[in-house]
OpenMM code with the backbone's topology and positions (N, CA, C; nanometers):
from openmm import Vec3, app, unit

residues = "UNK UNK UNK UNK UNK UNK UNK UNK UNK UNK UNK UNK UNK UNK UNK UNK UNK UNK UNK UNK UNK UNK UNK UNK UNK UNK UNK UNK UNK UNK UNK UNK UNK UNK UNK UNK UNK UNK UNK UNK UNK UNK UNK UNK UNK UNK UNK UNK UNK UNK UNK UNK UNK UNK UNK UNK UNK UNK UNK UNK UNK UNK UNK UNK UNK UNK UNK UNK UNK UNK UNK UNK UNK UNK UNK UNK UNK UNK UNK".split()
positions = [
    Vec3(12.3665, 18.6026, 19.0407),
    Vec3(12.2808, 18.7170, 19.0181),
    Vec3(12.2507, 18.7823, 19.1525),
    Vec3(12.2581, 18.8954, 19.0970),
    Vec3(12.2437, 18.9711, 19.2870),
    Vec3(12.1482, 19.0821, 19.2813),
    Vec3(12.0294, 18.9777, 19.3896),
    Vec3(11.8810, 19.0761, 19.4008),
    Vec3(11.8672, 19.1903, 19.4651),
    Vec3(11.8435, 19.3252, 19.4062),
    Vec3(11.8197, 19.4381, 19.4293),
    Vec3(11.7019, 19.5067, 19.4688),
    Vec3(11.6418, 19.5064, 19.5556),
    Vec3(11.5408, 19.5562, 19.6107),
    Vec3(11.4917, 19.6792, 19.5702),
    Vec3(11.5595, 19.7342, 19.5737),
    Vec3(11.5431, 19.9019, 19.4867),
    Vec3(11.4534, 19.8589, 19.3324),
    Vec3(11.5384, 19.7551, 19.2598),
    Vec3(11.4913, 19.7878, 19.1595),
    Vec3(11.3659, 19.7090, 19.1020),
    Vec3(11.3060, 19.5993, 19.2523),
    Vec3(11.1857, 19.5450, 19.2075),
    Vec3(11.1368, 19.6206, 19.2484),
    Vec3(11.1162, 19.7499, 19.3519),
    Vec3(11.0012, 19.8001, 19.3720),
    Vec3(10.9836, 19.8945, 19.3156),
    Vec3(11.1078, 19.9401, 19.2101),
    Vec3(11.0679, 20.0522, 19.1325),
    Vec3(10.9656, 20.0039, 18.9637),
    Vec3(11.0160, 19.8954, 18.9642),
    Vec3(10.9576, 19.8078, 18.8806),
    Vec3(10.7924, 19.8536, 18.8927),
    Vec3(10.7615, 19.7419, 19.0010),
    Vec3(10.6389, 19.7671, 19.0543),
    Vec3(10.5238, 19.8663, 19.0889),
    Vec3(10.6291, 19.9684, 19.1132),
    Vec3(10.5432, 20.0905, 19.1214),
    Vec3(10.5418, 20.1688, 18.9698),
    Vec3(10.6228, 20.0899, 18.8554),
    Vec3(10.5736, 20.1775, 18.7137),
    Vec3(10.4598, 20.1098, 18.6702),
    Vec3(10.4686, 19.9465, 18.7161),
    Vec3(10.3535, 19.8424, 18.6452),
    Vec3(10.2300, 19.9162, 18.7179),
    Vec3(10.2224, 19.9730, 18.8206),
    Vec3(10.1248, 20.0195, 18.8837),
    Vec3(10.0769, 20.0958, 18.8488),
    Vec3(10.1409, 20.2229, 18.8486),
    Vec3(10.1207, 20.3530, 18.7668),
    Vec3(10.0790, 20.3387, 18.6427),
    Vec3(10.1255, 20.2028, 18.5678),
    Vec3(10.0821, 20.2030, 18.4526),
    Vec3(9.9091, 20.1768, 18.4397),
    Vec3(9.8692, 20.0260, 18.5233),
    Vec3(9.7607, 19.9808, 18.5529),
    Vec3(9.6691, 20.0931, 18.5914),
    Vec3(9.7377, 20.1745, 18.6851),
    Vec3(9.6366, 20.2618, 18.7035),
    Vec3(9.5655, 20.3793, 18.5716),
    Vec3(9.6709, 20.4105, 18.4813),
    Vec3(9.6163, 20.4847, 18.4258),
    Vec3(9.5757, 20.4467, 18.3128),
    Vec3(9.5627, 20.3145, 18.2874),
    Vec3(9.4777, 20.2229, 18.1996),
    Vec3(9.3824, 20.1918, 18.2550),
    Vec3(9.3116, 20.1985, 18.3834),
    Vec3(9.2142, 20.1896, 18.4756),
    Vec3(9.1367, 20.3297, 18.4455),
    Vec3(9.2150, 20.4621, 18.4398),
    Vec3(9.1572, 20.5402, 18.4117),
    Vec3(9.1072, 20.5915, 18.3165),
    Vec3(9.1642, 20.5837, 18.1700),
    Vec3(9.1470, 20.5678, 18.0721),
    Vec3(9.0711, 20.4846, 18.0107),
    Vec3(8.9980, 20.3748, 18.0658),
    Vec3(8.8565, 20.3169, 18.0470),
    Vec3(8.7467, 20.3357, 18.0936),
    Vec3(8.7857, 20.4208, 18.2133),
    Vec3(8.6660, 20.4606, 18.2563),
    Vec3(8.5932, 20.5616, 18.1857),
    Vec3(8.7082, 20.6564, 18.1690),
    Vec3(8.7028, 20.7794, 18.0325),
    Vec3(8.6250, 20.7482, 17.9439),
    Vec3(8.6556, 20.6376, 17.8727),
    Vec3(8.6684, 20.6310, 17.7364),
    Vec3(8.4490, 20.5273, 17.7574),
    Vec3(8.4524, 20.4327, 17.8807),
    Vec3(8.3222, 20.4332, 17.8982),
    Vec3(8.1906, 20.5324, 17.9205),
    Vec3(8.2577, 20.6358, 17.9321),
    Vec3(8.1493, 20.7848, 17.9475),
    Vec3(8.0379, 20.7970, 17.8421),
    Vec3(7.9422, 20.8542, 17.8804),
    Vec3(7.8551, 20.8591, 17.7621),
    Vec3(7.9503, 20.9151, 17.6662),
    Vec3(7.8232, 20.9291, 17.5490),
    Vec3(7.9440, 20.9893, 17.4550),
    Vec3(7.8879, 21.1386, 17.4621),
    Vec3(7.9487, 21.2128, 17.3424),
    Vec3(7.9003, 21.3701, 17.3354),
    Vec3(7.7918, 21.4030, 17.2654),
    Vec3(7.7581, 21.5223, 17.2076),
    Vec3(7.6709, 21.5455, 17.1086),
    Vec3(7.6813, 21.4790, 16.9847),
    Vec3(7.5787, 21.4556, 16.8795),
    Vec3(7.5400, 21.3841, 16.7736),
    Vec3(7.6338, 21.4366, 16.6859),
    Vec3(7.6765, 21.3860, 16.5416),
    Vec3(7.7772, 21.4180, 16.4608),
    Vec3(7.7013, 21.5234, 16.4241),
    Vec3(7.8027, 21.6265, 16.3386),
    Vec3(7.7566, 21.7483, 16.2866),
    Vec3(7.6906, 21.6590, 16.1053),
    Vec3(7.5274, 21.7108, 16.0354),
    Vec3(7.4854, 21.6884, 15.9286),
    Vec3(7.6305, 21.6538, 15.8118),
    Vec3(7.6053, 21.5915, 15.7228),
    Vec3(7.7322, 21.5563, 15.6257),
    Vec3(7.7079, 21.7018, 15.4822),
    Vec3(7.5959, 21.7957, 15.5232),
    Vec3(7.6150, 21.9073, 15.4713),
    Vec3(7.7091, 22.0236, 15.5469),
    Vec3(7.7885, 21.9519, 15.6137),
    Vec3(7.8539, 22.0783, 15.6593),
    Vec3(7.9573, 22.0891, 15.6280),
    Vec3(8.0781, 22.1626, 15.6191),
    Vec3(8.2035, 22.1687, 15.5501),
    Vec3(8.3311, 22.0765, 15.6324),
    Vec3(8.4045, 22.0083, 15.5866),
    Vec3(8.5159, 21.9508, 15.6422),
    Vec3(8.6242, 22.0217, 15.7138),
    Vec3(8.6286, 22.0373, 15.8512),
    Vec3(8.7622, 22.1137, 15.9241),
    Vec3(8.8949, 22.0518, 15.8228),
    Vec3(8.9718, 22.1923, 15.8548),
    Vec3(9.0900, 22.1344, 15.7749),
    Vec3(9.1652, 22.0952, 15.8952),
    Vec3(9.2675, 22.0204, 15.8197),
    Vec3(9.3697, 21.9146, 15.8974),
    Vec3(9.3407, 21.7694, 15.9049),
    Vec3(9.4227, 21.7040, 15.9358),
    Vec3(9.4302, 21.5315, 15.9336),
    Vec3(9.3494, 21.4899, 16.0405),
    Vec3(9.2623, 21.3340, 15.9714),
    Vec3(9.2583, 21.2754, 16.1106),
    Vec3(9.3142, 21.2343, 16.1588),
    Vec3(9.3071, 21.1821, 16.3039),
    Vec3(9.4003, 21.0987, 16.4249),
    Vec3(9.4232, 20.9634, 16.3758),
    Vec3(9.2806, 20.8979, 16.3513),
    Vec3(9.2809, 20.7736, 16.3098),
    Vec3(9.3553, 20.7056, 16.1784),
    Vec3(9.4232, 20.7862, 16.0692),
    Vec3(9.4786, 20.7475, 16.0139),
    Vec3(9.6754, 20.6932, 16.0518),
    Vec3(9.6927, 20.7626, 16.0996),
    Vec3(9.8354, 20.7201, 16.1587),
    Vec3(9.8529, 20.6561, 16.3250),
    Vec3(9.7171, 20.5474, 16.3571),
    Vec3(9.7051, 20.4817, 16.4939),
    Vec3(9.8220, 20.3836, 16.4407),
    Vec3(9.8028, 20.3026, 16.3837),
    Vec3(9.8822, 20.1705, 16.3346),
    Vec3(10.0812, 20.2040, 16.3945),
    Vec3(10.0629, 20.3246, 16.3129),
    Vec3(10.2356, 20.3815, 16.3329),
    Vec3(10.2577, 20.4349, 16.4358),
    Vec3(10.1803, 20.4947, 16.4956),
    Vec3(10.2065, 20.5187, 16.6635),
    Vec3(10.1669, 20.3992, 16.7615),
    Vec3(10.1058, 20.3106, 16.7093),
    Vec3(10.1032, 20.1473, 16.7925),
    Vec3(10.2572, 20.0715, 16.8028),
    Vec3(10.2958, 20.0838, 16.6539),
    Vec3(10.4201, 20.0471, 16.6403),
    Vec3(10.5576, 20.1197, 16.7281),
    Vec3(10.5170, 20.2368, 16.6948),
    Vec3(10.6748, 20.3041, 16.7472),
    Vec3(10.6563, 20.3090, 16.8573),
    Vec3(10.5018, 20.3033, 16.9392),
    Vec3(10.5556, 20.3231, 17.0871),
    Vec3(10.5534, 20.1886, 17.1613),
    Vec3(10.5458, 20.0356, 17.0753),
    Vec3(10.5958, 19.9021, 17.0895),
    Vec3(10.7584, 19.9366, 17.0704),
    Vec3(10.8179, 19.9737, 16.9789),
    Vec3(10.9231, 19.9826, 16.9341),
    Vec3(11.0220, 20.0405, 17.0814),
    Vec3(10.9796, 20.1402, 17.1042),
    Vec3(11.0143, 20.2491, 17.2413),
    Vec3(11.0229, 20.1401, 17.3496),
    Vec3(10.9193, 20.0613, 17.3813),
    Vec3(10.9403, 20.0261, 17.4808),
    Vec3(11.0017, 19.9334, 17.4934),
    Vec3(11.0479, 19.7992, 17.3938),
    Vec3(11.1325, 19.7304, 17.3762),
    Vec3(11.3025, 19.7605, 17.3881),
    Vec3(11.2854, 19.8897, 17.3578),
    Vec3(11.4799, 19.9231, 17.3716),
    Vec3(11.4292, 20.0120, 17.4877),
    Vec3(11.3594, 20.0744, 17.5284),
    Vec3(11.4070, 20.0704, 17.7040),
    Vec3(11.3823, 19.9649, 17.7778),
    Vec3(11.3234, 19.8119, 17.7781),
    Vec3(11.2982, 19.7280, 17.8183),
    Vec3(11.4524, 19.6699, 17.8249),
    Vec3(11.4933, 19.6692, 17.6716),
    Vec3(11.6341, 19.5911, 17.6460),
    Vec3(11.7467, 19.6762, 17.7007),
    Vec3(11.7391, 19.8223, 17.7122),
    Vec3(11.8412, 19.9130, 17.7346),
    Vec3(11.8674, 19.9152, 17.9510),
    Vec3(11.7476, 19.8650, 17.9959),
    Vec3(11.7619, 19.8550, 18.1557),
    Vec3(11.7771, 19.7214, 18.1827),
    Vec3(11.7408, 19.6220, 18.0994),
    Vec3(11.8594, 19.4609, 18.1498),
    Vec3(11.9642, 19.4998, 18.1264),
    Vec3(12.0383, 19.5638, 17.9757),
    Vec3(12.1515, 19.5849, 17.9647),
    Vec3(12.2486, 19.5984, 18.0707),
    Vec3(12.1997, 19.7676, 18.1119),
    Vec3(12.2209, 19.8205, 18.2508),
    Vec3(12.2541, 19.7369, 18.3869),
    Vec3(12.1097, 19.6381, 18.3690),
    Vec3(12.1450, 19.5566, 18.5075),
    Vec3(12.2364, 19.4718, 18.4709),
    Vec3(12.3110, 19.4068, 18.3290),
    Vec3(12.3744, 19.3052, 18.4054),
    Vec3(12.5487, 19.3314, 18.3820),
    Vec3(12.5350, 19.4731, 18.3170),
    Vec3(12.6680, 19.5331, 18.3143),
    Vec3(12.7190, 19.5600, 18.4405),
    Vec3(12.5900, 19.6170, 18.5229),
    Vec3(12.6153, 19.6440, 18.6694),
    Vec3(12.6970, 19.5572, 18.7375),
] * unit.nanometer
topology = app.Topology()
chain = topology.addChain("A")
for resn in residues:
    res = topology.addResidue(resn, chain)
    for name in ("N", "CA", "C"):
        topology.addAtom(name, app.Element.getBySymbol(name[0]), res)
């Protein structure tokens, strides 16, 4: 097996990038919150909620990252 320097530190700097913006995204998400819900006499905006299709976007973007996970060993050991 023949170690490539290039490609641990590119590694490293996505795990990073990643950490970081999961670092940021909690901080976000710790913020107060906003104004109080609107009364349940008020009329329903049209369109879908977000929260119904979390599950399937948990999945597919597990799914995503597994075949580019599997698709760049590929890569490396065809290399």
């Amino acid at each position: 097996m023949k170690f490539v320097p290039k490609t641990v530190l590119t590694v490293a700097s996505v795990a990073m990038f990643t950490l970081t913006a999961v670092m940021i995204a909690g901080v976000s998400l710790a913020a107060p919150g906003g104004p109080p819900p609107p009364s349940p006499t008020d009329p329903v905006p049209p369109g879908l909620p977000i929260d119904n299709g979390l599950i399937g976007l948990g999945i597919g973007a597990l799914a995503i990252a597994f075949y580019k996970i599997n698709q760049v060993r590929y890569k490396k050991t065809r290399a």
